[in-house]
N, C-alpha and C positions, 0 to 999 in steps of 0.2 A: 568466654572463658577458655584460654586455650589449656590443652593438654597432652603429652606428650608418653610414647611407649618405648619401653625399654626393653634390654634382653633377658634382665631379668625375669621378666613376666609382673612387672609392675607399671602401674598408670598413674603419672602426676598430674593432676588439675591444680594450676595457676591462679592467683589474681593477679589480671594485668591493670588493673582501674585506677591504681594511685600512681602510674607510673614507672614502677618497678616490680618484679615478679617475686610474687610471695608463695611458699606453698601452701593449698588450701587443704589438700586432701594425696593419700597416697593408696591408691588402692594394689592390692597383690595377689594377682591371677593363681599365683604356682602353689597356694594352700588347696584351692580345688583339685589341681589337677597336681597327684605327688609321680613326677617320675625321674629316675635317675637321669643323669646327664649322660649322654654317649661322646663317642669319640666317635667320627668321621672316619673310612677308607685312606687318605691323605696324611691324616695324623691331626687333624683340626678337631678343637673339642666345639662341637653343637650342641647352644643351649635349647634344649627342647621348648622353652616357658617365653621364647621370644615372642614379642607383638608383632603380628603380619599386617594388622588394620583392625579400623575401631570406626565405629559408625555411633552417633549419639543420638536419640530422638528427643530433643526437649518437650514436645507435648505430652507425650507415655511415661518419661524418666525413663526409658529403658536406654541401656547401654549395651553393645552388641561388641564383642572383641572375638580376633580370631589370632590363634597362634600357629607358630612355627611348626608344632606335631599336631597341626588339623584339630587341635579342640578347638570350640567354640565355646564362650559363654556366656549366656545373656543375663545381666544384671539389671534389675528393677530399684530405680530410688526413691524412698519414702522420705515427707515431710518429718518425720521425727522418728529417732532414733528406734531399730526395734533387734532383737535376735531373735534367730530362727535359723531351722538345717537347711543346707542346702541340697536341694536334689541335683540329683547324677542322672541323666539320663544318654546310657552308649546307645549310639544308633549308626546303622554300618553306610556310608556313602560307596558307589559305585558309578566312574566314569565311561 
């Protein structure tokens, strides 16, 4: 199943199986994480909510995405539909 990120801070998953690409699912990062957009030094507007990489595990359902302003978020998919909050957890990295 391919799938593919955007700058929006949104994740398409595909079905390629009949031949042509359908969309199956749209997922949208940038309700997690709410931050204004900046302007760049240059005069270039950065979208903070961009997709930098996305790692998938099929055996766990987890989904691993990282963006543009260093969030990450890890998503867990359940067999049947559920709601529930999402927790926030900041934690400070230091290279």
């Amino acid at each position: 199943m391919p799938f593919f990120r955007h700058a929006d801070g949104s994740i398409k998953f595909w079905d390629a199986s009949a031949g042509t690409l359908q969309v199956l699912y749209k997922l949208k990062t940038a309700k997690v994480f709410e931050k204004p957009r900046s302007r760049s030094v240059d005069g270039v507007d950065e979208d903070p909510f961009a997709i930098q990489l996305i790692s998938l595990c099929p055996e766990s359902r987890k989904l691993c995405v990282a963006g543009a302003s260093s969030h990450v978020v890890l998503f867990k998919f359940r067999k049947l539909e559920s709601v529930s909050e999402t927790a926030v957890s900041l934690i400070s990295l230091s290279f």
